[in-house]
Backbone and ligand atoms as CSV (ligand in chain L), in Angstrom:
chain,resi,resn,atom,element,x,y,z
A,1,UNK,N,N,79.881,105.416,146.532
A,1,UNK,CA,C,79.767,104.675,145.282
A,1,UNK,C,C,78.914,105.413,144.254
A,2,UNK,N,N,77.695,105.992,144.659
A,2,UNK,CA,C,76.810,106.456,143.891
A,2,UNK,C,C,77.468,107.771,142.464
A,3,UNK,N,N,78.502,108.293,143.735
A,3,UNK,CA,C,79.181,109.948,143.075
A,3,UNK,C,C,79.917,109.073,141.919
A,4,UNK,N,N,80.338,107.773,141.685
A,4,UNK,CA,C,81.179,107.877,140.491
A,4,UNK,C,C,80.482,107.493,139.444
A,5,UNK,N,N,79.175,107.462,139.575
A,5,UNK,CA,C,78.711,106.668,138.918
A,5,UNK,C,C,78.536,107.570,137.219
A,6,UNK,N,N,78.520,109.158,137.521
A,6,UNK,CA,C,78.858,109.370,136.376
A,6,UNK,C,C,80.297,109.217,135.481
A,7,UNK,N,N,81.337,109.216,136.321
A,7,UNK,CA,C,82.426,108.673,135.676
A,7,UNK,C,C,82.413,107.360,135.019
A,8,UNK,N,N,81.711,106.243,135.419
A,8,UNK,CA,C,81.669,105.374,135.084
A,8,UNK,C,C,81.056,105.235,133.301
A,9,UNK,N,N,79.611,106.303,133.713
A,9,UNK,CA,C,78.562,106.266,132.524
A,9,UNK,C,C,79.108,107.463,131.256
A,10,UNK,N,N,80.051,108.108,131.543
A,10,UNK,CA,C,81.268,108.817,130.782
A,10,UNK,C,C,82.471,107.624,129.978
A,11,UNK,N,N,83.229,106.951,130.816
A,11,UNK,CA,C,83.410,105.744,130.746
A,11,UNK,C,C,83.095,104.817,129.667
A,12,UNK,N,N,81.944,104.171,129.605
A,12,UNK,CA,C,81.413,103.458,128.752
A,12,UNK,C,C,80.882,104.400,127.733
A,13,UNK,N,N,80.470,105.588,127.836
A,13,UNK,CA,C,80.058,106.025,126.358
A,13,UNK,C,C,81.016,106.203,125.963
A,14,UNK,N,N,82.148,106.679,125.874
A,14,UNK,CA,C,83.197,106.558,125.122
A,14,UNK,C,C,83.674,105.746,124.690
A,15,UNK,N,N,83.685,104.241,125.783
A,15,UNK,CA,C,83.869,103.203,125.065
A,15,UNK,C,C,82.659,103.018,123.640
A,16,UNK,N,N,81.664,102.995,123.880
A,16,UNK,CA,C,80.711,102.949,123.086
A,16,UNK,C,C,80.904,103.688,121.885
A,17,UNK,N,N,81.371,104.653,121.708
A,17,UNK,CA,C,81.616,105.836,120.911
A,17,UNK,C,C,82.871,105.353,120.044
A,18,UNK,N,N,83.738,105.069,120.473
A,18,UNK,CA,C,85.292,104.868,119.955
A,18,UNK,C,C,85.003,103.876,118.457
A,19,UNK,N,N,84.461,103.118,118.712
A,19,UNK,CA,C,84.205,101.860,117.231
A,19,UNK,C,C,83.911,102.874,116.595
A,20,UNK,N,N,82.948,104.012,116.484
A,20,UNK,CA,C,81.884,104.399,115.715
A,20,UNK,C,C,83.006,105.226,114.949
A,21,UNK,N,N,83.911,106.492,115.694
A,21,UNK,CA,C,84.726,107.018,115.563
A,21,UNK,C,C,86.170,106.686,114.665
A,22,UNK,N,N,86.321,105.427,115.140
A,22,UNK,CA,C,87.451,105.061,113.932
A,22,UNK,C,C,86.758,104.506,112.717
A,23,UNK,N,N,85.214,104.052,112.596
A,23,UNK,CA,C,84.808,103.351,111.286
A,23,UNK,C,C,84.557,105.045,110.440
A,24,UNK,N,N,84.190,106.407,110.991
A,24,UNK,CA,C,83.723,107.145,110.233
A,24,UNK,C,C,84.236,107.184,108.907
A,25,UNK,N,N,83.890,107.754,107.685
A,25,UNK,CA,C,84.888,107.684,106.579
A,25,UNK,C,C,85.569,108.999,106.616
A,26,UNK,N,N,86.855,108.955,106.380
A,26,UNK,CA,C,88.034,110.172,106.563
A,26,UNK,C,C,88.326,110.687,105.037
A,27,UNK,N,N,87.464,111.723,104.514
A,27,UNK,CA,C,87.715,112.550,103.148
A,27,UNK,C,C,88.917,112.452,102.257
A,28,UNK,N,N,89.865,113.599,104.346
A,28,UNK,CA,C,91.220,113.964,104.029
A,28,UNK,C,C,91.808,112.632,104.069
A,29,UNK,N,N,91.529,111.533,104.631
A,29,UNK,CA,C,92.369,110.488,103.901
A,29,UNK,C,C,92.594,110.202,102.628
A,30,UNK,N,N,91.310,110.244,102.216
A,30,UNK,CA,C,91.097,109.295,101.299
A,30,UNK,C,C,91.704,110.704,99.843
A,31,UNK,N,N,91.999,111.722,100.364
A,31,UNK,CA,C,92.882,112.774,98.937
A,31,UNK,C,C,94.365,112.184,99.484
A,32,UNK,N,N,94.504,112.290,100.477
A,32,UNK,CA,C,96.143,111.672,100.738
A,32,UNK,C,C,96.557,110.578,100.186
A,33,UNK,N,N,95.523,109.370,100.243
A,33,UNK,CA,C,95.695,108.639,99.543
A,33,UNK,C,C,95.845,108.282,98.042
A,34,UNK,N,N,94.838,109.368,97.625
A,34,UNK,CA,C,94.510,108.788,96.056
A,34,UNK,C,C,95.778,110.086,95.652
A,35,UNK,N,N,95.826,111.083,96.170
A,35,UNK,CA,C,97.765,111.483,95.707
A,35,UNK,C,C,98.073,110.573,95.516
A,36,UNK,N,N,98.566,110.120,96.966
A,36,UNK,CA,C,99.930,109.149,96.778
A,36,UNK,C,C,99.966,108.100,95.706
A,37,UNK,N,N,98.517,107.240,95.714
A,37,UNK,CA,C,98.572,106.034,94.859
A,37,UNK,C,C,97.668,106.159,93.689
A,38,UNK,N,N,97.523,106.913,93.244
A,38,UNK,CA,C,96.539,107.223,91.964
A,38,UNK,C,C,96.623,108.475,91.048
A,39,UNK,N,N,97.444,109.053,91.369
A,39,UNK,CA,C,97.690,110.464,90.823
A,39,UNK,C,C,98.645,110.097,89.737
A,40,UNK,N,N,99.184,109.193,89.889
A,40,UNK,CA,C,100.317,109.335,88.747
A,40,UNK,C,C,99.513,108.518,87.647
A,41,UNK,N,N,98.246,107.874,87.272
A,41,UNK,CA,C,97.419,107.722,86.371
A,41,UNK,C,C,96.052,108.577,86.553
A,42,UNK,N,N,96.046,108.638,87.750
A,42,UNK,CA,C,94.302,109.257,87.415
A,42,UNK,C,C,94.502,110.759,87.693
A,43,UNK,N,N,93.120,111.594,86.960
A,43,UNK,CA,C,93.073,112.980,87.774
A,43,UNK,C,C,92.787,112.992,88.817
A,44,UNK,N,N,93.130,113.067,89.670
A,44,UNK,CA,C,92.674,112.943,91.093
A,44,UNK,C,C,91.648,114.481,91.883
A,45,UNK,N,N,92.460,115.422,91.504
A,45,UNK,CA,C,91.471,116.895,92.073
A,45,UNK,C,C,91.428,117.302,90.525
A,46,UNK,N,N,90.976,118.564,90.457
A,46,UNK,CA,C,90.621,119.649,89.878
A,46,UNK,C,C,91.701,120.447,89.726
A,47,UNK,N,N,93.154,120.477,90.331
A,47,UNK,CA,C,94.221,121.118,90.300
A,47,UNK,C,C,95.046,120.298,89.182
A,48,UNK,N,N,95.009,118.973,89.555
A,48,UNK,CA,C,95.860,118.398,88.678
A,48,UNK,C,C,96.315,118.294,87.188
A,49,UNK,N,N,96.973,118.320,86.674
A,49,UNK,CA,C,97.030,119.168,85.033
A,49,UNK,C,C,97.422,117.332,84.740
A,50,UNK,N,N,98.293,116.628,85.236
A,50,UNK,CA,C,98.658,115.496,84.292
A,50,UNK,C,C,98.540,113.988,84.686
A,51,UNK,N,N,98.085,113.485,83.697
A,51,UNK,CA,C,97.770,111.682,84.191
A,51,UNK,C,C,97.821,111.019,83.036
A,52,UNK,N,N,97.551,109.790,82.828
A,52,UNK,CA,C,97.578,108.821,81.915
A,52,UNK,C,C,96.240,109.014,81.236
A,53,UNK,N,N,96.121,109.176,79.778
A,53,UNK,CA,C,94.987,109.410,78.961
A,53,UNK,C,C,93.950,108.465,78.871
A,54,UNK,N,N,94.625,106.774,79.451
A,54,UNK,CA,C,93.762,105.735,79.336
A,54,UNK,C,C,92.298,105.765,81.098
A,55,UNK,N,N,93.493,106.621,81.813
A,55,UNK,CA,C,92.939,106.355,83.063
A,55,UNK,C,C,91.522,107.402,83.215
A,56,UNK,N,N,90.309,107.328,83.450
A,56,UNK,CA,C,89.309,107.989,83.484
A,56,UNK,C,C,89.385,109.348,84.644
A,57,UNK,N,N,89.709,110.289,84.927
A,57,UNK,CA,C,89.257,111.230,85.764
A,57,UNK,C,C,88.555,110.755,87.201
A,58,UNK,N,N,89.029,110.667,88.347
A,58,UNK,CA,C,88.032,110.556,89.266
A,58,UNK,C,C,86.576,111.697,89.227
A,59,UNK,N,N,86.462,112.766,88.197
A,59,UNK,CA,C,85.390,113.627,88.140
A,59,UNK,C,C,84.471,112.901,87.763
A,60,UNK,N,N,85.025,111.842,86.229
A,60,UNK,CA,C,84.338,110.875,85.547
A,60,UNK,C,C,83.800,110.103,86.335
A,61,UNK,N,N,84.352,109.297,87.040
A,61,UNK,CA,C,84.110,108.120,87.206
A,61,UNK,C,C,83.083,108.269,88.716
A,62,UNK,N,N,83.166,109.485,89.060
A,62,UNK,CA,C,81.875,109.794,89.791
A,62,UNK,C,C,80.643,110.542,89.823
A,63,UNK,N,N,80.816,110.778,88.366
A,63,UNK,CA,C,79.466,110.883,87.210
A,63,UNK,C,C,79.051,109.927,86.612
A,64,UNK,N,N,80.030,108.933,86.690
A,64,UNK,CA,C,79.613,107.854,85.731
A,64,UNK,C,C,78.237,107.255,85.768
A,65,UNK,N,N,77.002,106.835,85.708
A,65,UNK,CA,C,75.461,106.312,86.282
A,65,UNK,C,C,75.854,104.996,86.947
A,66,UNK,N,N,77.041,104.266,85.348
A,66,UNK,CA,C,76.848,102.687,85.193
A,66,UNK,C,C,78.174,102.266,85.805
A,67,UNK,N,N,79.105,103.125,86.674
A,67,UNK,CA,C,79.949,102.728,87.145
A,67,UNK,C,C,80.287,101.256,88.031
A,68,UNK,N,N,81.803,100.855,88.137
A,68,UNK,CA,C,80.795,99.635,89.077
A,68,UNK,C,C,81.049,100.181,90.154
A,69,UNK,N,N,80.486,99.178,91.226
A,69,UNK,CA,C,80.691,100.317,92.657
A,69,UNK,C,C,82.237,99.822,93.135
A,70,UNK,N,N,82.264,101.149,93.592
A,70,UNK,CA,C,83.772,101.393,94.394
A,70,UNK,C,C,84.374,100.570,95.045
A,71,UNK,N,N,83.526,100.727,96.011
A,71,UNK,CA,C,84.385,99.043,97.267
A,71,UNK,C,C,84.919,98.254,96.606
A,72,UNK,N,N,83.662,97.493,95.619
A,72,UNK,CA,C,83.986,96.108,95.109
A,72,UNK,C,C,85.196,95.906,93.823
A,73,UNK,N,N,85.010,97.809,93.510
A,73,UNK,CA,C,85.751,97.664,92.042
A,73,UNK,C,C,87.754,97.091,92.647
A,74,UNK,N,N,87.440,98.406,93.705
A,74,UNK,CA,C,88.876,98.692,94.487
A,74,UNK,C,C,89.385,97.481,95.614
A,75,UNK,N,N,88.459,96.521,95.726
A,75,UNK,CA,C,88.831,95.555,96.563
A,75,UNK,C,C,89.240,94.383,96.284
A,76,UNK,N,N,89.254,94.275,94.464
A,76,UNK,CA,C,90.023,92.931,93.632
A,76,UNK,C,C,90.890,93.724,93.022
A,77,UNK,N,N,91.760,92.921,92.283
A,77,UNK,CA,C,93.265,93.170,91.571
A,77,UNK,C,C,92.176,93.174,89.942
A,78,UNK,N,N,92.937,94.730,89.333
A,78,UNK,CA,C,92.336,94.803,87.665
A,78,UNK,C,C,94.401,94.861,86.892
A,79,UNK,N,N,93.549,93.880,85.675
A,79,UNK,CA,C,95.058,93.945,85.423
A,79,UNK,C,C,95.650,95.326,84.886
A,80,UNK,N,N,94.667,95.909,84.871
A,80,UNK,CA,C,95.813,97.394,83.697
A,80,UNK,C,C,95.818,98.449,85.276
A,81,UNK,N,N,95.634,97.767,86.641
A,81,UNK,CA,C,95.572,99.040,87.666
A,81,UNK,C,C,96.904,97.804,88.320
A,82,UNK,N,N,97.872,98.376,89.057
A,82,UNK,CA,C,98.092,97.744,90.301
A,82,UNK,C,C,97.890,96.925,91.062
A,83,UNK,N,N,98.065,96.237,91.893
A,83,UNK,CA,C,97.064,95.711,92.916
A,83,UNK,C,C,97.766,96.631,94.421
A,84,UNK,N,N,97.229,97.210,94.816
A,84,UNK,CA,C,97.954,98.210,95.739
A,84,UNK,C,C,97.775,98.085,97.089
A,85,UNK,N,N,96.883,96.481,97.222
A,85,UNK,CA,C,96.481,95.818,98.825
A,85,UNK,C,C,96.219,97.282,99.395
A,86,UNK,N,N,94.943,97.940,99.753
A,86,UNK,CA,C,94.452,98.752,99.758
A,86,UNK,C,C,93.400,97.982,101.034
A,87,UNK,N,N,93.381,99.029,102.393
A,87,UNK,CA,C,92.553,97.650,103.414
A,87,UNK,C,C,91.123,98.640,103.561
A,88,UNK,N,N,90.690,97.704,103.997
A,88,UNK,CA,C,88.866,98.703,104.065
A,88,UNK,C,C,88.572,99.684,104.324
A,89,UNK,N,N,89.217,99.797,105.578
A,89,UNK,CA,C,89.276,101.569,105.585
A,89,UNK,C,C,89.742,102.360,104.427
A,90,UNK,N,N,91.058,102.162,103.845
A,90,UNK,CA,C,91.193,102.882,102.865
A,90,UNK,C,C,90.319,102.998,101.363
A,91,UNK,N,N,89.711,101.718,101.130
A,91,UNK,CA,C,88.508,101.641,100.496
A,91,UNK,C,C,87.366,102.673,100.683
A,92,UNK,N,N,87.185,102.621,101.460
A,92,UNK,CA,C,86.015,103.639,102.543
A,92,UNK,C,C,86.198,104.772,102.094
A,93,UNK,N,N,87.403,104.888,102.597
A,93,UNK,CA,C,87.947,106.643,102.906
A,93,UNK,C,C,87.902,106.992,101.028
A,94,UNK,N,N,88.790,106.080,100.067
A,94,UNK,CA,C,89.011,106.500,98.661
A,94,UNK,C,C,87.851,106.654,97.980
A,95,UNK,N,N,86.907,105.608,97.907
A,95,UNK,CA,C,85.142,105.715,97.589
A,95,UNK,C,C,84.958,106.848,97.549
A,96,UNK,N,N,84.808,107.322,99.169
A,96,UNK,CA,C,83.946,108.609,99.522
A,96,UNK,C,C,84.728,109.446,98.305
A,97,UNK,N,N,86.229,109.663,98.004
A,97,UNK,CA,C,86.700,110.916,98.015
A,97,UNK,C,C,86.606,110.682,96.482
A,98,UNK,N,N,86.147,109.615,96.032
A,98,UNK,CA,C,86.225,109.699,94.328
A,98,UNK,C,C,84.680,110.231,94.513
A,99,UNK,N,N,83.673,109.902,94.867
A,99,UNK,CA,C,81.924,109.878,94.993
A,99,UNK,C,C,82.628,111.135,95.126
A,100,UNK,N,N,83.064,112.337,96.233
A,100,UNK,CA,C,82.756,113.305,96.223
A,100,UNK,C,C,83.571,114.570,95.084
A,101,UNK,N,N,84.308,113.772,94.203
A,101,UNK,CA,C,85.063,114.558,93.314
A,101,UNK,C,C,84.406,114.798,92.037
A,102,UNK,N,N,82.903,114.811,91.739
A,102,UNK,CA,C,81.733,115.202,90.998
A,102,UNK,C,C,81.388,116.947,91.357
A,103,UNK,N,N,81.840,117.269,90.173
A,103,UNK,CA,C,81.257,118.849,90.882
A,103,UNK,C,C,79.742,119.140,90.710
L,1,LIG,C1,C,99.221,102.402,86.829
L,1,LIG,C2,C,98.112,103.298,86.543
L,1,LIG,C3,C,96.950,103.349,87.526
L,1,LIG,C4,C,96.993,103.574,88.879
L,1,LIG,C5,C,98.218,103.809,89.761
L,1,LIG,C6,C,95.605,103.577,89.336
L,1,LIG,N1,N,94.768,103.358,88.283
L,1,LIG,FE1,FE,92.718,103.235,88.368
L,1,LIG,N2,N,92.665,102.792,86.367
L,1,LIG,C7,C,93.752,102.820,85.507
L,1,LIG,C8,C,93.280,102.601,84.141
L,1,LIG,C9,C,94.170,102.570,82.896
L,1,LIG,C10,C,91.872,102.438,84.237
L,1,LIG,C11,C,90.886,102.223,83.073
L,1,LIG,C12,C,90.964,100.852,82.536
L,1,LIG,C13,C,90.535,99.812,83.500
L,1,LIG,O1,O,89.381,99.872,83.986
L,1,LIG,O2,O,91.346,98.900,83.823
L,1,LIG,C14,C,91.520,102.555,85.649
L,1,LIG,C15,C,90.232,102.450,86.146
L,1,LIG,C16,C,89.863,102.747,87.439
L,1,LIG,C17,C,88.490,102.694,87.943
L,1,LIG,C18,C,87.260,102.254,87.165
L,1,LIG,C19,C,86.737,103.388,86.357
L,1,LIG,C20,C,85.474,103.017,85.638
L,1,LIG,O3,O,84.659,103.925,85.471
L,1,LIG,O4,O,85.297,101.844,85.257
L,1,LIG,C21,C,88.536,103.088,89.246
L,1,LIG,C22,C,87.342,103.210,90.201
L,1,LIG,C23,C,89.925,103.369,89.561
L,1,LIG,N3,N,90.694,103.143,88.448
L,1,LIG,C24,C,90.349,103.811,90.786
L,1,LIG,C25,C,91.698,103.933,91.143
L,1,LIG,C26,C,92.149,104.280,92.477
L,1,LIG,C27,C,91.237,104.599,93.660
L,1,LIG,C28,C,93.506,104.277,92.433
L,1,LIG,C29,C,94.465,104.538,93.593
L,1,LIG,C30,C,94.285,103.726,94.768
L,1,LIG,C31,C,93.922,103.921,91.081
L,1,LIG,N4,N,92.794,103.727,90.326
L,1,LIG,C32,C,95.236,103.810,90.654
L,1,LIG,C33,C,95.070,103.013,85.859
L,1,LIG,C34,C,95.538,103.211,87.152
């Protein structure tokens, strides 16, 4: 009994580990995402040459001081955006990747 006992304690840290692992925030998601669903109004990278003139730059809007915050902005329906039912994780993941699109 004793010998498995590291299998066991392998076992549970992984269990232990796994929550932590899927909550991390995912960057490369969150550019896959804001392609797919934000590119055709916003700048999304630094590559992108074309968007809607009304829509602010994700460069902007993560310079902004007085911005509102992300989660909360992206987690209600604005009438001049979509509502694009967008679930927490992807919140997470898009946040990070607008916060990190400030050069
Ligand atoms: C149909 C065009 C359109 C799409 C698609 C769109 N947006 Fe927007 N977005 C706008 C416009 C226009 C504004 C500026 C006016 C406003 O706040 O409603 C804006 C504003 C914002 C703001 C607030 C900026 C600020 O500083 O107040 C955030 C954050 C934002 N968009 C994020 C996103 C994200 C993330 C996506 C993709 C999931 C997205 N938008 C998709 C048109 C769009």
């Amino acid at each position: 009994m004793r010998r498995r006992f590291p299998l066991l304690a392998l076992a549970l840290l992984a269990l232990a580990l796994a929550p932590t692992a899927a909550a991390a925030v995912d960057l490369a998601r969150g550019e896959t995402l804001a392609n797919r669903w934000c590119a055709s109004c916003h700048l999304v990278s630094p590559t992108q040459t074309r968007a809607t003139p009304d829509a602010p730059s994700f460069a902007a809007i993560a310079r902004r001081p007085d911005a509102p915050p992300l989660e909360t902005y992206l987690a209600v329906t604005h009438t001049r955006m979509p509502d694009m039912a967008l679930t927490r994780d992807e919140i997470t993941d898009l946040s990070a990747y607008i916060r990190a699109s400030a050069p």
